[in-house]
C-alpha positions in Angstrom: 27.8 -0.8 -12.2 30.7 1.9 -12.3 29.2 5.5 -12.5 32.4 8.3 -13.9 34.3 10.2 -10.9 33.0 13.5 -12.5 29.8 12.5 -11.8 30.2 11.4 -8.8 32.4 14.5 -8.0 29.4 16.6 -9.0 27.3 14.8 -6.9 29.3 15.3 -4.0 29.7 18.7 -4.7 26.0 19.3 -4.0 25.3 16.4 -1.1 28.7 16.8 0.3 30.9 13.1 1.0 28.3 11.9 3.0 25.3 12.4 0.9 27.4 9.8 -1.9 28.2 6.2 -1.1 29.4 4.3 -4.1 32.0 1.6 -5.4 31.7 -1.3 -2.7 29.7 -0.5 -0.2 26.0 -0.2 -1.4 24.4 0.1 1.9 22.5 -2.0 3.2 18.3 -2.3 2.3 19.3 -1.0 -0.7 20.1 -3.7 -2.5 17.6 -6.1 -1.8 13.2 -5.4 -1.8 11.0 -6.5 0.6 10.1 -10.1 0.0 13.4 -11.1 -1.2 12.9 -11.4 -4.9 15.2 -8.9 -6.7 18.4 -8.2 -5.8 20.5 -4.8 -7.2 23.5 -2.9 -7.3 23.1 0.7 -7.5 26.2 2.8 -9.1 25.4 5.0 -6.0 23.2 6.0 -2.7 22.3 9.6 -3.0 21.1 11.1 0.5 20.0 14.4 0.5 18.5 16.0 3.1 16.4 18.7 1.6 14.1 19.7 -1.3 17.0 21.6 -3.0 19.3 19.1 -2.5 17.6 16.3 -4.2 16.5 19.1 -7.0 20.6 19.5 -7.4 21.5 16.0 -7.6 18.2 15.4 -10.1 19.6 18.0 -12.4 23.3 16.6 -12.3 22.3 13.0 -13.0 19.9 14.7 -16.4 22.6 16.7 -17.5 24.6 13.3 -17.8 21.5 10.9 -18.4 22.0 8.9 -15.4 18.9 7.0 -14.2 17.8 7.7 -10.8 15.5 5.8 -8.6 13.7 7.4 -6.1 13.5 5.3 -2.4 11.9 5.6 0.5 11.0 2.8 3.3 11.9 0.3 0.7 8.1 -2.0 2.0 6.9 -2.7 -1.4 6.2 -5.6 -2.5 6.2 -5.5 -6.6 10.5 -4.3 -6.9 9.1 -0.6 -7.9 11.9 0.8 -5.9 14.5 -1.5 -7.1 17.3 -0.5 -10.2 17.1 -2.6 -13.0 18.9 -3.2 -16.2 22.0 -2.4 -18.1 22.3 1.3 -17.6 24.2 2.8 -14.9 21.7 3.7 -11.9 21.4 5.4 -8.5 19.2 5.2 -5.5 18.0 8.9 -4.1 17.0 8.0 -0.7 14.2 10.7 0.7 15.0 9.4 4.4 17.1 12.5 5.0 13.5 14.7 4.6 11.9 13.7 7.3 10.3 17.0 8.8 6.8 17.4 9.7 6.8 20.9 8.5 2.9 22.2 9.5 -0.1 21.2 11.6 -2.8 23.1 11.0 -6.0 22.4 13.1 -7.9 24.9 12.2 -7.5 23.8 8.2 -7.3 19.8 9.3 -4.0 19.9 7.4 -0.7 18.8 7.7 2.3 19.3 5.9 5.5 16.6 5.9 8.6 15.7 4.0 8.6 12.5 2.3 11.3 10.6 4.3 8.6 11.2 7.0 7.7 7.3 9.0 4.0 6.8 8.6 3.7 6.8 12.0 5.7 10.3 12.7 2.8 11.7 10.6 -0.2 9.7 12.8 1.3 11.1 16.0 1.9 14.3 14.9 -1.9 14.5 14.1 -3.2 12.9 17.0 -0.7 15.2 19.4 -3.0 18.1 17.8 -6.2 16.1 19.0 -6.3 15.2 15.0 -6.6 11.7 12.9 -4.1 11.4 10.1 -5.9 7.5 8.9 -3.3 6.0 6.3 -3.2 2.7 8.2 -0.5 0.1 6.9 0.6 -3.3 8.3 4.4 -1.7 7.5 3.6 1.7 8.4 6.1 1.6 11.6 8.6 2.0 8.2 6.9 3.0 5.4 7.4 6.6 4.8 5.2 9.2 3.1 7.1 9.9 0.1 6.8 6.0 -0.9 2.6 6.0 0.3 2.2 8.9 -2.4 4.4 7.2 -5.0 2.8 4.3 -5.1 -1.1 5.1 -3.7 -0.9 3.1 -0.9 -4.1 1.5 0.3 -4.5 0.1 4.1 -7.6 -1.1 6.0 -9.1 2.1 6.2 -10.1 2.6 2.4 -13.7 1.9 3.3 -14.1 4.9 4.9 -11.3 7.5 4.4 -10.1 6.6 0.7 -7.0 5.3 -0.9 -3.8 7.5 -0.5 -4.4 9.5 -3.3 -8.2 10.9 -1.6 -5.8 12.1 1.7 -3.4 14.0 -0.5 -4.4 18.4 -1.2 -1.0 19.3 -2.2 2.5 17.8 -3.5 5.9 19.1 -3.7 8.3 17.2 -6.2 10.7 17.4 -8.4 10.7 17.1 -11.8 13.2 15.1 -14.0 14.9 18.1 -15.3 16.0 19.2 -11.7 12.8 21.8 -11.9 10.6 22.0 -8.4 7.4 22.0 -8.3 6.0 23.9 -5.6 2.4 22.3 -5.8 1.5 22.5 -1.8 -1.8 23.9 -1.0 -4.4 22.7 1.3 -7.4 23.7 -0.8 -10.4 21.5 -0.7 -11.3 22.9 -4.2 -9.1 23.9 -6.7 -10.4 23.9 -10.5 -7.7 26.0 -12.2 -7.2 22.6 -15.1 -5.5 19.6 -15.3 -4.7 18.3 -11.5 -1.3 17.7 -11.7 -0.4 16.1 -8.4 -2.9 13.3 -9.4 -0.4 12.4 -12.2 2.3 11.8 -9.3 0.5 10.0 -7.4 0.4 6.1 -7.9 3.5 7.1 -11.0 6.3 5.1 -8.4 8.8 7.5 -8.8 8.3 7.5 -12.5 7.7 11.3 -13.5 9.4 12.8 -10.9 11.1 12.8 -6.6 8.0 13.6 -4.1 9.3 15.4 -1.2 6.5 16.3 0.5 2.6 16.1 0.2 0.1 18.3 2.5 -2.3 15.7 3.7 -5.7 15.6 5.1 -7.0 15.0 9.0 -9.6 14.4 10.3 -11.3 14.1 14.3 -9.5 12.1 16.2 -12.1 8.8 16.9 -11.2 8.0 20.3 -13.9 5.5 20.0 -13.5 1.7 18.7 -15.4 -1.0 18.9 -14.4 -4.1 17.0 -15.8 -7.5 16.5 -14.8 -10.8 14.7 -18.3 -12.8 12.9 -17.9 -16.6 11.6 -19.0 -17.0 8.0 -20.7 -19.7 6.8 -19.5 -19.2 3.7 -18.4 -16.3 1.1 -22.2 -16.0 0.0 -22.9 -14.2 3.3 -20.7 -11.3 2.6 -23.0 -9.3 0.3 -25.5 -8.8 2.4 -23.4 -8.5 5.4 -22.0 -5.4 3.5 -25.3 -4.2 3.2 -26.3 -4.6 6.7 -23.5 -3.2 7.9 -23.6 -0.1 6.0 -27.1 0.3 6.8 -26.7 -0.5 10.8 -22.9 1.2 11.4 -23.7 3.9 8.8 -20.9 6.3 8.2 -18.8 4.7 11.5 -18.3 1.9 9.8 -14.3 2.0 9.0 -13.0 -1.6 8.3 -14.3 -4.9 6.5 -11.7 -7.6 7.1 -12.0 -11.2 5.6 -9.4 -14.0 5.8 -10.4 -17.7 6.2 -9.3 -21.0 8.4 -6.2 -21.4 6.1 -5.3 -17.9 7.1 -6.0 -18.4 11.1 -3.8 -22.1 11.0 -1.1 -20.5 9.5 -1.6 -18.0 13.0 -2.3 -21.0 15.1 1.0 -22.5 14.1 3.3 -19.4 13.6 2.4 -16.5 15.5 2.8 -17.1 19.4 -0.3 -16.3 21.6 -2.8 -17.0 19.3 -6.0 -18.6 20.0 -9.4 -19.4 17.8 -11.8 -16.8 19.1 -14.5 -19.9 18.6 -15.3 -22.8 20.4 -15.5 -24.7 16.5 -13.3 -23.8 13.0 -15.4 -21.7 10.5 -14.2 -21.6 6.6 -14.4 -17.5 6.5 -14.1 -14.9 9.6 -14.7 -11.0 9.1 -13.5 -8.3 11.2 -15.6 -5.6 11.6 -14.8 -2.3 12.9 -16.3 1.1 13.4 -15.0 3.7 15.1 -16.8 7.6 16.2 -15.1 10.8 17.6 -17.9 10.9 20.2 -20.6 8.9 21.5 -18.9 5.4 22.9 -21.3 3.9 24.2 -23.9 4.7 21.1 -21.3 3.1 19.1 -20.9 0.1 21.0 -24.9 -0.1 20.7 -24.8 0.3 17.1 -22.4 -2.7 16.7 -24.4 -4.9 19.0 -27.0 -4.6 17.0 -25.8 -5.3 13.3 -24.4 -8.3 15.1 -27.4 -9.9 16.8 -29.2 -9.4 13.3 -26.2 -11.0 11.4 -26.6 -13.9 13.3 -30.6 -13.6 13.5 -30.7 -13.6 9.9 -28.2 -16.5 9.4 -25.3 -14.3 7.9 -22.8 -15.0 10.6 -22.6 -18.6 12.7 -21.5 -16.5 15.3 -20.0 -13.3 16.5 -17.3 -12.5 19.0 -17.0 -8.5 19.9 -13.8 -7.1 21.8 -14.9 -5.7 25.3 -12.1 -3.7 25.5 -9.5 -2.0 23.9 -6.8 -5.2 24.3 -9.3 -7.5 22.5 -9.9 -5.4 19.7 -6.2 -5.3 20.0 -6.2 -9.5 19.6 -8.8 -9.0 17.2 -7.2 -7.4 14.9 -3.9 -8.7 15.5 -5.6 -12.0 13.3 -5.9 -9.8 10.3 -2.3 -8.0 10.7 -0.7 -10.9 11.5 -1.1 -13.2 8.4 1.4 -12.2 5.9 3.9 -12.8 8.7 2.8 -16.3 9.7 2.8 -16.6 5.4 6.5 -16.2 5.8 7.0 -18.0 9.0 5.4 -20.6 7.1 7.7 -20.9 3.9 6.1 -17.9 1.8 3.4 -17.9 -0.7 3.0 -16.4 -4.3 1.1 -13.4 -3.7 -1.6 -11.6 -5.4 -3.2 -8.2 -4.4 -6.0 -8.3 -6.4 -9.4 -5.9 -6.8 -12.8 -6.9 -7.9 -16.3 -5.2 -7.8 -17.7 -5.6 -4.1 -20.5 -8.2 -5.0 -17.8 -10.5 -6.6 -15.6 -10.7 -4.0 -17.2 -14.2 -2.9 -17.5 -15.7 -6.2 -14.1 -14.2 -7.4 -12.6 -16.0 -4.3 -14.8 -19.5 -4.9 -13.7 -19.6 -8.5 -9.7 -18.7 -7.9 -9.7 -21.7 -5.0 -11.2 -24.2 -7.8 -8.8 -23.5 -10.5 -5.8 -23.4 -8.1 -6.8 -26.7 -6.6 -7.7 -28.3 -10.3 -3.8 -27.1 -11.4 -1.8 -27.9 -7.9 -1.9 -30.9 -5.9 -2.5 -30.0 -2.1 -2.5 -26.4 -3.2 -3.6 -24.5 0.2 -4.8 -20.8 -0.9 -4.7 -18.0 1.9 -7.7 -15.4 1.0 -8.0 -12.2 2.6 -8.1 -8.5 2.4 -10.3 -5.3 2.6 -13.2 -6.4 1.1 -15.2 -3.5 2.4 -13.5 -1.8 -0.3 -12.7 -4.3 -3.0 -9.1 -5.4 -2.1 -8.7 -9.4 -2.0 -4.9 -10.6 -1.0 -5.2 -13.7 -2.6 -1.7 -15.7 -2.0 -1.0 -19.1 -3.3 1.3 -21.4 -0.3 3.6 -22.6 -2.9 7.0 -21.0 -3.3 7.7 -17.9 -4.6 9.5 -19.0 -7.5 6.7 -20.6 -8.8 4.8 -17.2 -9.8 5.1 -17.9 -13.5 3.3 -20.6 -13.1 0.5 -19.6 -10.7 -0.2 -15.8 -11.4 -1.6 -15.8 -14.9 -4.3 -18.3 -13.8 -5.2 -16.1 -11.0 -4.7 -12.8 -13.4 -6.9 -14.3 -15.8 -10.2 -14.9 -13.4 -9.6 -11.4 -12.0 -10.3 -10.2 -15.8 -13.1 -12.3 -15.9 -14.5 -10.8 -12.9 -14.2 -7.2 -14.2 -11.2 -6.5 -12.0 -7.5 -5.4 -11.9 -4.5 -7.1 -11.4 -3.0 -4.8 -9.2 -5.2 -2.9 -5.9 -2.9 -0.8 -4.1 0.6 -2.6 -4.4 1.8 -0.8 -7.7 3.3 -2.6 -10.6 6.3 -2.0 -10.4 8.8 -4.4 -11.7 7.0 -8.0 -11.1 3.3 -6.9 -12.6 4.6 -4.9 -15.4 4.3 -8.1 -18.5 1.6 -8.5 -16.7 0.1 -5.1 -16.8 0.8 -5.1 -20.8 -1.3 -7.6 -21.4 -4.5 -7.0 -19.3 -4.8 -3.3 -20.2 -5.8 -2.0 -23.5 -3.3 -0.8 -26.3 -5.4 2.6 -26.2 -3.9 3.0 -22.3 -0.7 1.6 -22.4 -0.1 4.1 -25.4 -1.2 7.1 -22.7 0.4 5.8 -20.2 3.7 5.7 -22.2 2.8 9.6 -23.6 2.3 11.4 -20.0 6.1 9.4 -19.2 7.7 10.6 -22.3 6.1 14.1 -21.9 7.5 14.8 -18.5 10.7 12.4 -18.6 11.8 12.7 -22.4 15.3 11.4 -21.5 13.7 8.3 -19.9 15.6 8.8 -16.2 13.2 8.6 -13.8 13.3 4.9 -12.4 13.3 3.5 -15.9 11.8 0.1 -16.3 8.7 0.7 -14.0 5.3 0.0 -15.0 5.6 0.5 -18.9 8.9 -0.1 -20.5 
């Protein structure tokens, strides 16, 4: 896609030669997203390396209507960050903010740009004696900018809330150019409509993010972790229960996956090893974790899981004595969407239901799947302490057309949504059309025409 020399000039003019690559050379991991689905060209890379800078280029590229989509770590896995269509595009990569800009103990806030790693921002929290606990499987490249765009999730929802419930204040700007200069640290703030909300979860839609003041929280130098054997998806609601009731507000992680998930480990991730002397159909990682009191804790997890297996919820249990097992424990859990592409991929699902569905949600998907595709082998797993079932398909990728409406459908049925903390992107927008209401695809499309009117800001992404 050619973009005009005065525009590109312009661009220059603000970024300088090195904040503009164009023509040929579209720079690699920018032309491809993460599973290897989409492929793109931009017109150009834009690279600022500040909030003014990306406010300049912004302004140039509304002045001419040239589309612009924002990118950050370039981890997600529905195309959002991806340019699409027939109109002239470029990237704005936020890699060149990556300051953390405040700590603040005594407020338990921290403030970083949006090109920030996910895991600059953990250790700059915990080198304050502070928890910052947005925990990703990608989070050693995901970057903040993209977490806030698209409302990242993680494994520790349960107890610390999706992206959006970490963020107090946003800086962004705005299609026009405009900044917003929305960064407070405020706990409380009634003063109208909460505009940073709008941003969040939009994926680059309504405007750049280029930094967010997050939340922290005591650092809980205390873990202890265990893996129970299911006897089958029935146990989970009452293992929920138990748990809540026994681990009480320590409880931070509820991980299920099944024997598909841990022979896909056992043949594709090296070192791996059933924690069990026999297979089991489901297995769920449990985790709690306390700023103080490590040996109360460990207590506390003892006993939810002698009366797991007491009661006949669990077949057996297996907790990590130390720090390396919980290590192994939860490398189980992390490891699967790896061994899924060790393995020859999988169409994938990120799915939400209510929490005393999960089971038959899961039961029901495996039937139809098996009913439509011979020696279909389904690979079920996720945060259910929160919802969140990963529920991927070991066909080829190139098969979604056939296999996602089938599992789309039975997530409606179940009361739940087709999309948990990916985004929609590109790849679940059809899909998005049809399983929400005229009423809110109409608001949706009036917030993006309200604060986009020229239709810019990564164009193509979640409504057309």
């Amino acid at each position: 896609m050619a973009i005009s020399e005065g525009v590109l000039a312009e661009l220059r003019a603000v970024l300088g030669s090195g904040g503009v690559v164009a023509g040929d050379d579209p720079v690699a991991g920018f032309v491809r997203d993460e599973r290897g689905l989409l492929t793109a060209r931009p017109a150009a890379v834009l690279r600022p390396r500040s909030t003014e800078e990306v406010a300049e280029a912004v302004a140039v590229c509304h002045r001419h209507r040239v589309p612009v989509v924002p990118f950050a770590g370039g981890t997600g896995l529905v195309g959002g960050a991806m340019p699409v269509g027939e109109r002239e595009q470029v990237v704005l990569s936020v890699r060149g903010l990556d300051r953390i800009r405040s700590v603040d103990p005594a407020d338990f806030a921290l403030t970083a740009e949006a090109g920030c790693v996910l895991t600059d921002v953990q250790q700059a929290a915990e080198r304050a004696g502070l928890y910052f606990p947005l925990r990703l499987a990608s989070e050693g490249s995901a970057r903040l900018g993209g977490a806030v765009a698209t409302n990242a999730g993680g494994s520790n929802v349960l107890r610390y809330g999706m992206t959006r419930e970490l963020v107090l204040g946003l800086e962004a700007v705005l299609p026009d150019g405009r900044i917003w200069h929305g960064l407070r640290s405020l706990r409380k703030d009634n003063t109208g409509y909460d505009l940073k909300q709008l941003l969040i979860g939009s994926e680059g839609t309504l405007g750049v993010v280029t930094a967010a003041t997050v939340r922290l929280f005591p650092l809980p130098r205390h873990q202890a972790v265990a893996l129970l054997a299911l006897p089958g998806l029935e146990s989970l609601g009452p293992l929920f229960a138990l748990a809540r009731e026994q681990l009480e507000d320590r409880l931070s992680a509820l991980e299920l996956f099944g024997r598909t998930g841990l022979e896909l480990l056992l043949a594709h991730q090296s070192g791996t090893r059933d924690p069990f002397d026999r297979p089991y159909p489901r297995y769920l990682l449990v985790e709690a974790t306390a700023a103080e009191d490590g040996a109360g804790l460990a207590a506390q997890l003892e006993r939810f899981l002698a009366e797991a297996v007491e009661r006949g919820l669990a077949a057996d249990a297996v907790p990590a004595l130390d720090r390396p097992q919980a290590r192994a424990l939860w490398a189980l859990r992390e490891g699967l969407p790896e061994a899924e592409k060790r393995a020859g991929g999988a169409v994938k699902h990120d799915v939400s239901v209510p929490l005393g569905s999960i089971g038959a949600f899961i039961e029901a998907a495996e039937r139809a799947l098996a009913a439509a595709f011979r020696n279909v082998r389904v690979n079920a797993f996720g945060h259910v302490g929160d919802g969140n079932v990963h529920l991927n398909v070991l066909l080829p990728p190139t098969r979604a057309p056939e296999v996602s409406p089938l599992v789309h459908r039975l997530v409606a049925e179940h009361a739940g949504s087709i999309s948990a903390e990916h985004g929609i992107g590109l790849l679940k927008r059809e899909a998005l059309a049809e399983y929400r209401s005229p009423l809110e695809l109409e608001l949706l499309r009036t917030v993006k025409a309200v604060l986009d009117p020229l239709g810019i800001m990564n164009p193509g992404k979640i409504v057309k």
